[in-house]
N, C-alpha and C positions, 0 to 999 in steps of 0.2 A: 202631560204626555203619559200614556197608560205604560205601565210595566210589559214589557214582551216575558212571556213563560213559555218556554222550551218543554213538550213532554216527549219523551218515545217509545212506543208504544202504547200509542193514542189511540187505538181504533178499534178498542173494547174493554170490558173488565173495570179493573181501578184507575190504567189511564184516561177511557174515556172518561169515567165518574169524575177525575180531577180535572177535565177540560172542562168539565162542566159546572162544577165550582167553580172553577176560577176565571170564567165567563163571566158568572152571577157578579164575582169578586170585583170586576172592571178588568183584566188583566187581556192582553190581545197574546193570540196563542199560536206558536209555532208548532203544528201537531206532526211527528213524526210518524209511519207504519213501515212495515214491511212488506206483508201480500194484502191485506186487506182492503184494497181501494175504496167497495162500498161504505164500512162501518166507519174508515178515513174521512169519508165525506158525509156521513151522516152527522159525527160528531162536530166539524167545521158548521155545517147547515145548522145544528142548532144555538153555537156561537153565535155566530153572524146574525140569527136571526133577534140575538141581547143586543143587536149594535156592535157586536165586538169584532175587528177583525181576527180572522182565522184562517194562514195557510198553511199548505201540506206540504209535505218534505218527505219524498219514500227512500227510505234508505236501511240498510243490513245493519245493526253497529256491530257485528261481527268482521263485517269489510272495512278497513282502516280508509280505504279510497273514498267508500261510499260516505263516510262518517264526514271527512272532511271537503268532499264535493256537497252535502247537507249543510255543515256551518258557513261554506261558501256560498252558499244559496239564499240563506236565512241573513247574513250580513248582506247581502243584494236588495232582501226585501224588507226587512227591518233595520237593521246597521246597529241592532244591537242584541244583545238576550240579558236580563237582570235577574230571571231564576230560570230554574231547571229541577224539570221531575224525574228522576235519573229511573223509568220505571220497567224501562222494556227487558224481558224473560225469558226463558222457557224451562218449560219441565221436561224427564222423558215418560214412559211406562215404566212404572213401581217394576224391580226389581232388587233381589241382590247383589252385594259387590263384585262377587263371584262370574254375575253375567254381564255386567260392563264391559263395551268393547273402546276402544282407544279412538272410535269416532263418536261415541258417543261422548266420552269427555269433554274431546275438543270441543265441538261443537257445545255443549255445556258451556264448559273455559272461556270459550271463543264471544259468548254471546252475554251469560251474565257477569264476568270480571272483566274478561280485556274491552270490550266494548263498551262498557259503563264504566270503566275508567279512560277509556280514549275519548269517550264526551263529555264527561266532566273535563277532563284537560284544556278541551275546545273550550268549554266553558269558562275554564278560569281564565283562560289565556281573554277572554274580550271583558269578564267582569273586572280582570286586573284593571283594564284598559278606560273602562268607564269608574273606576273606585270601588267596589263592593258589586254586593250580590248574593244571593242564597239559592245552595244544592239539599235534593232529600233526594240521597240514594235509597230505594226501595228493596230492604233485603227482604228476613222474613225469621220467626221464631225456629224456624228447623235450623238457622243458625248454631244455636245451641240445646235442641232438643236431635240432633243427628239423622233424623227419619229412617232408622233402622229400615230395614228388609222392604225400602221402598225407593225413597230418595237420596243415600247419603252424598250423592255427587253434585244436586242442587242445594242440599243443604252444608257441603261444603265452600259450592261456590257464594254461597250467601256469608257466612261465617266471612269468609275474602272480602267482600265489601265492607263488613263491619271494622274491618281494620283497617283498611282502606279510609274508609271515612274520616276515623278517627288522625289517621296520619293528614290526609289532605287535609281536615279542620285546620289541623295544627300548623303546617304549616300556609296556609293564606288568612287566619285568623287578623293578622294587625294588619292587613291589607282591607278590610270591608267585606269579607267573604264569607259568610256561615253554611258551614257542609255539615248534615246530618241524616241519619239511616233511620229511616222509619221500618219498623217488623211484623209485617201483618201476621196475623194469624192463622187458623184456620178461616176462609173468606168464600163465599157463594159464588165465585168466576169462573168463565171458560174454561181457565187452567185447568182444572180438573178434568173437565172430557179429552181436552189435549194430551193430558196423562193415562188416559184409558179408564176413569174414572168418574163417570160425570155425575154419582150420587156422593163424592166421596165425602164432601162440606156436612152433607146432611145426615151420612152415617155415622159421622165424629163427633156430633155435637155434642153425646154422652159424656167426651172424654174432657170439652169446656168447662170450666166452672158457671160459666153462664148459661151453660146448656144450649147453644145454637151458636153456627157461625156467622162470624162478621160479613158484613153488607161490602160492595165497592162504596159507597157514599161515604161510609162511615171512616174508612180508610184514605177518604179522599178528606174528608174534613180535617183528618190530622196531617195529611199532606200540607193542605192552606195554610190549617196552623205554625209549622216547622218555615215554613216560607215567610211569611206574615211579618210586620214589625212586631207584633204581641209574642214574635219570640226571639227578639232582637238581643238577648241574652244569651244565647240558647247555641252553640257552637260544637261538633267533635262527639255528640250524645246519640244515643240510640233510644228511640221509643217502640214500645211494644202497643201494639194495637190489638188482642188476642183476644181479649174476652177473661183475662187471666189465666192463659195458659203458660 
């Protein structure tokens, strides 16, 4: 029986690139979006078209309701989930802290901490249930690089998942369950035009040691990897994917 993989927000970026791996992988994919119905169904059509099965699940994980009407859906059509790409985000427009308003937080708050920990929750509550399973929350290296006079409320909220991780590792560790935060780096995605920047990858790349930003692919391969038996060791850790930033 193929592994069920849970991603959210799947319907571009780095979550498509890892539904797309992990189609290649064998893996049958639970893809979650939020507005994007087309690119939802583009990346299921290319599953499917490996053989794999691939359904959609539209849901907020910022809405606690929507999150758990989406695991109630996904145990209806699969009955189970074994990993999970904990990947869905968002950015706002670069500014300073000074100009943040208190919806814009929330919404931040709302979307990358409380809602990637309300589905990881889900999640472990069914991989308890079946013996193990493996999470890669998808923070990011502004983590600990702050993104001064741009993003520090996304890169605060990421910083939040990494500790997160680390506690959720810790505690379902002897239960079968490996939870770890993978940290892109600077990376060639949407995100950037979302942020009001859409050459921003390509303007930064000076500031790489490698000189250019990361691919979705290449962020997704260490997505596989962190899920993978090849990292059946591997619990509670954070990987940087940057390019050596």
């Amino acid at each position: 029986m193929s592994k069920v993989l849970l991603i959210t927000g799947a319907s571009a970026g780095i979550g498509a690139a890892t539904a797309k791996l992990a189609a290649e992988a064998g893996y049958d994919l639970a893809l979650n979006y939020r507005s994007d119905t087309q690119g939802a169904e583009t990346v299921a059509e290319s599953a499917r078209a490996l053989g794999i099965r691939a359904e959609l699940f539209q849901a907020d994980v910022a809405d606690p309701d929507q999150v758990e009407a989406m695991f109630k859906a996904i145990d209806a059509s699969f009955g189970r989930v074994d990993a999970l790409a904990n990947n869905a985000g968002i950015v706002d427009q670069g500014a300073p802290v000074t100009e943040f308003t208190h919806a814009r937080l929330k919404r931040m708050f709302d979307v990358n901490v409380i809602g990637a920990m309300l589905v990881a929750k889900e999640a472990v509550i069914r991989m308890q249930a079946q013996g193990g399973g493996a999470i890669v929350n998808v923070s990011s290296v502004a983590s600990r690089t702050g993104s001064a006079n741009e993003y520090v409320d996304y890169a605060a909220s990421k910083a939040a998942i990494d500790t997160f991780t680390k506690g959720l590792a810790d505690e379902v560790a002897a239960q079968g369950i490996r939870v770890n935060s993978l940290r892109p780096g600077i990376t060639d995605t949407e995100i950037h035009a979302k942020g009001g920047a859409p050459d921003r990858a390509k303007l930064l790349a000076h500031k790489i040691p490698m000189q250019r930003p990361g691919t979705s692919e290449e962020i997704a391969r260490a997505i596989l990897f962190l899920l993978s038996e090849d990292a059946s060791y591997i619990t509670g850790s954070t990987l940087d994917v940057s390019g050596g930033r």
